[in-house]
C-alpha positions in Angstrom: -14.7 13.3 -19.5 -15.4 14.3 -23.2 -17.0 13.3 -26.3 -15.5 13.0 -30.0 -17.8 16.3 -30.7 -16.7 18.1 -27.8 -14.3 20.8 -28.5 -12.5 20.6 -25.2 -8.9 20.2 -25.4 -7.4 16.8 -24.0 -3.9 17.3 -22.6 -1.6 14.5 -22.8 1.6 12.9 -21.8 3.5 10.5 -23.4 5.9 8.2 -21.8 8.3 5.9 -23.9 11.9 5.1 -23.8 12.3 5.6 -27.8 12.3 9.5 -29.0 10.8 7.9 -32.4 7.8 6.1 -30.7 7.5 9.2 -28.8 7.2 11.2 -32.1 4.8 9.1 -34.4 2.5 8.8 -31.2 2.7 12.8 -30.9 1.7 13.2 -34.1 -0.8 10.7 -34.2 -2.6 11.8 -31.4 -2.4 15.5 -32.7 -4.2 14.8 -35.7 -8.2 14.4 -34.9 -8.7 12.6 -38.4 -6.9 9.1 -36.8 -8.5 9.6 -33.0 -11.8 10.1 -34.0 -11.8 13.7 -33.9 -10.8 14.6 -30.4 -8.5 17.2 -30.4 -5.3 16.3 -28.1 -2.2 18.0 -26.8 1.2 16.9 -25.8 2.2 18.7 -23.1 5.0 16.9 -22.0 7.0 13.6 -23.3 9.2 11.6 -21.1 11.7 8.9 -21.3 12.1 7.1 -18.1 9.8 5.9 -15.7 10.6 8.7 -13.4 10.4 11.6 -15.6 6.4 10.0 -16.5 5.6 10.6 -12.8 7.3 14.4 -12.5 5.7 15.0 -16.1 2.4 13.8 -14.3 2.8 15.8 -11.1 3.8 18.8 -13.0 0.6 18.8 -15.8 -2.5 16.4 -14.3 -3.1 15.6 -17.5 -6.5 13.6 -19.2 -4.5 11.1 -20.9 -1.2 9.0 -19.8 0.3 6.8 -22.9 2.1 4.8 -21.3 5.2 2.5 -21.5 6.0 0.3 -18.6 9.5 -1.3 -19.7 11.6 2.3 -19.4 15.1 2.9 -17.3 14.9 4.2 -13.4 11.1 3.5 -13.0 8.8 0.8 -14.4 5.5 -1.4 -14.7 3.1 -1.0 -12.1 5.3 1.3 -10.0 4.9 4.2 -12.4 1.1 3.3 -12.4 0.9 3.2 -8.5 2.7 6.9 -8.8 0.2 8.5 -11.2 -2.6 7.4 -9.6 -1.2 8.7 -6.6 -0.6 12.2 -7.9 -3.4 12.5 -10.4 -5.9 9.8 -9.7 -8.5 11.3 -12.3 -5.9 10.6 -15.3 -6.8 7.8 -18.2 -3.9 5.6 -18.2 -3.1 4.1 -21.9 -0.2 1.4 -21.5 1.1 1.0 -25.3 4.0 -1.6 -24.6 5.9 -4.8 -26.1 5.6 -6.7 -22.7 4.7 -10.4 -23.4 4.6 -11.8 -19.3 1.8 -13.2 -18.3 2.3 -11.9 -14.9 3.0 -8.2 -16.1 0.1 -8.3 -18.2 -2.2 -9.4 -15.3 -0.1 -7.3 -12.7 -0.7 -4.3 -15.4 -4.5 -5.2 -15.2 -4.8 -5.4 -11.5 -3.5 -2.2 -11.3 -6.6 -0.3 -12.9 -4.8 1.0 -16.3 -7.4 2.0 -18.3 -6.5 0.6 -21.8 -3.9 -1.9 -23.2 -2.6 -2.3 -26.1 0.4 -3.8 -28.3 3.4 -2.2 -30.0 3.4 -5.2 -32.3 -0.4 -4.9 -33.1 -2.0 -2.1 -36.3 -2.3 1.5 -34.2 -5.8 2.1 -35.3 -7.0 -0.1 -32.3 -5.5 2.4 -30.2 -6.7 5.4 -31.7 -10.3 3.9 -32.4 -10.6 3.3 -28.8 -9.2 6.7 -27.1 -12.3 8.4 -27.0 -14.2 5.6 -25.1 -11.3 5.2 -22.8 -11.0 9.2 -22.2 -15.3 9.2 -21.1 -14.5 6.3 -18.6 -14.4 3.2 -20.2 -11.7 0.3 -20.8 -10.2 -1.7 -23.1 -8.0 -4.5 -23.2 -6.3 -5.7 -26.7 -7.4 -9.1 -27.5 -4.0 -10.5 -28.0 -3.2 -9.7 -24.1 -6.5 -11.0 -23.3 -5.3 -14.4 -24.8 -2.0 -14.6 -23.3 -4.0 -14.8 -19.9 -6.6 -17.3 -20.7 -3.3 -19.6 -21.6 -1.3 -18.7 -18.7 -0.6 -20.4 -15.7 -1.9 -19.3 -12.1 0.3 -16.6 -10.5 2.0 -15.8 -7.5 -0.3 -12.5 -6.2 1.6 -9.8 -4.9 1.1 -6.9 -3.5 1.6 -3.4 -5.4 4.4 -2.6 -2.8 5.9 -5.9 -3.6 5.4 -5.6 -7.3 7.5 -2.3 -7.2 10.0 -3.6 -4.6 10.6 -7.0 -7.4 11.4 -4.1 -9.8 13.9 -2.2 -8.4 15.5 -5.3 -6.9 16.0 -6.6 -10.6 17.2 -3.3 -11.6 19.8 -3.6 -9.3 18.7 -1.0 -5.8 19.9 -1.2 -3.0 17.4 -1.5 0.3 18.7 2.2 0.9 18.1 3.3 -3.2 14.5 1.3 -3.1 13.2 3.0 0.7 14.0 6.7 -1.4 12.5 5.9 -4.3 9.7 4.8 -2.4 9.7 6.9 0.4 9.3 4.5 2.7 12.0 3.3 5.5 14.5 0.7 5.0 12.9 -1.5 7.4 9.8 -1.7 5.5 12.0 -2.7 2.2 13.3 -5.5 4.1 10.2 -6.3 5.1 8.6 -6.4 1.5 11.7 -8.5 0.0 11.6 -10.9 2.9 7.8 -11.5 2.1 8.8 -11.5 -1.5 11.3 -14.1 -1.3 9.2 -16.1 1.1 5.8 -15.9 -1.6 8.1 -17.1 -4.5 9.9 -19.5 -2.1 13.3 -18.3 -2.9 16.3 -17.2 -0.4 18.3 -15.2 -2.9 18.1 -12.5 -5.4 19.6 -14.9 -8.1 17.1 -17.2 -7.4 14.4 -14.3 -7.2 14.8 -12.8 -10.8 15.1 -16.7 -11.8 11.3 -17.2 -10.0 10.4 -14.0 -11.6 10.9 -15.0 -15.0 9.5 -18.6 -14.8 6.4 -17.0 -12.9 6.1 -14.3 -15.7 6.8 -11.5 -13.8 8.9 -10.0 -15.6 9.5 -9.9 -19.3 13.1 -11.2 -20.2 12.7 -9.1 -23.5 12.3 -5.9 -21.6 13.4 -6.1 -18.1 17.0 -7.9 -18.2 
């Protein structure tokens, strides 16, 4: 997309739950000494999962920093939503998840980089420009979490998102909305998700979910 000489401007969104996160990252990014010289600006910050995908809509920005554990809208459903709206966007998840089955979910998904909020920064900046001309990076410490991991349950993206918003609570009628799809095709999704983790409740579900690493009791509960 750019280079570290290039003087083209690199807008950016930032997506995190915490206004101080929000604010160290805006000023991080926005100085070129700490990301090797690129010059980056916030357009737009957001603090739920939902405002990340308007902010997107609105700006098509180059760069997404992402959280995934944020109120309303989370994980892989926000990524499925940007790439959906601006599929030429880098996608940065900076996060505190520790599931093995987000992590690989957030993988599968295509994100572009990940990296730790309990990890130094300067990994995250040091690797920006690489990530923003088309390449990847995943931290090491994520890397290691999957090499110890169990094998997974695979689910789909439309699953992953429907497991979401059932843990958070939606109804079929609040899920079908936010997803704009029918109500039928909810039930559909949560019968093959219950039927995958061999489950016939919700209870049961967010219990499978959490033993399966699929969602983060740190984060998502």
């Amino acid at each position: 997309m750019t280079s570290a000489a290039d003087p083209f401007r690199i807008h950016a969104v930032l997506a995190d739950d915490h206004p101080i996160v929000r604010a160290g990252l805006r000023s991080a990014l926005q100085t070129p000494a700490l990301v090797d010289g690129l010059t980056l600006e916030v357009v737009a910050e957001a603090g739920d999962g939902l405002a990340a995908i308007g902010a997107v809509r609105r700006h098509r920005p180059h760069l997404l920093v992402l959280d995934v554990a944020m109120p309303h809208a989370g994980g892989v459903e926000v990524v499925i939503e940007v790439r959906r709206w601006s599929p030429q966007t880098r996608i940065v998840v900076f996060t505190g998840v520790t599931a093995p089955g987000l992590i690989a979910d957030l993988i599968d998904s295509g994100i572009d980089g990940l990296f730790s909020k309990a990890a130094d920064n300067a990994e995250l900046f040091d690797k920006l420009a690489m990530i923003l001309n088309g390449g990847r990076h995943v931290a090491a410490a994520f890397v290691e979490t999957l090499e110890r991991a169990a094998p997974r349950t695979r689910l789909t993206d439309r699953e992953r998102q429907t497991l979401n918003m059932v843990i958070a609570g939606r109804s079929n009628r609040e899920i079908a909305e936010g997803l704009g799809i029918s109500i039928k095709t909810v039930d559909k999704h949560r019968t093959s998700l219950m039927q995958k983790l061999e489950v016939s409740s919700v209870a049961q579900l967010v219990a499978r979910a959490l033993k399966e690493g699929l969602i983060d009791p740190a984060k998502e509960l």
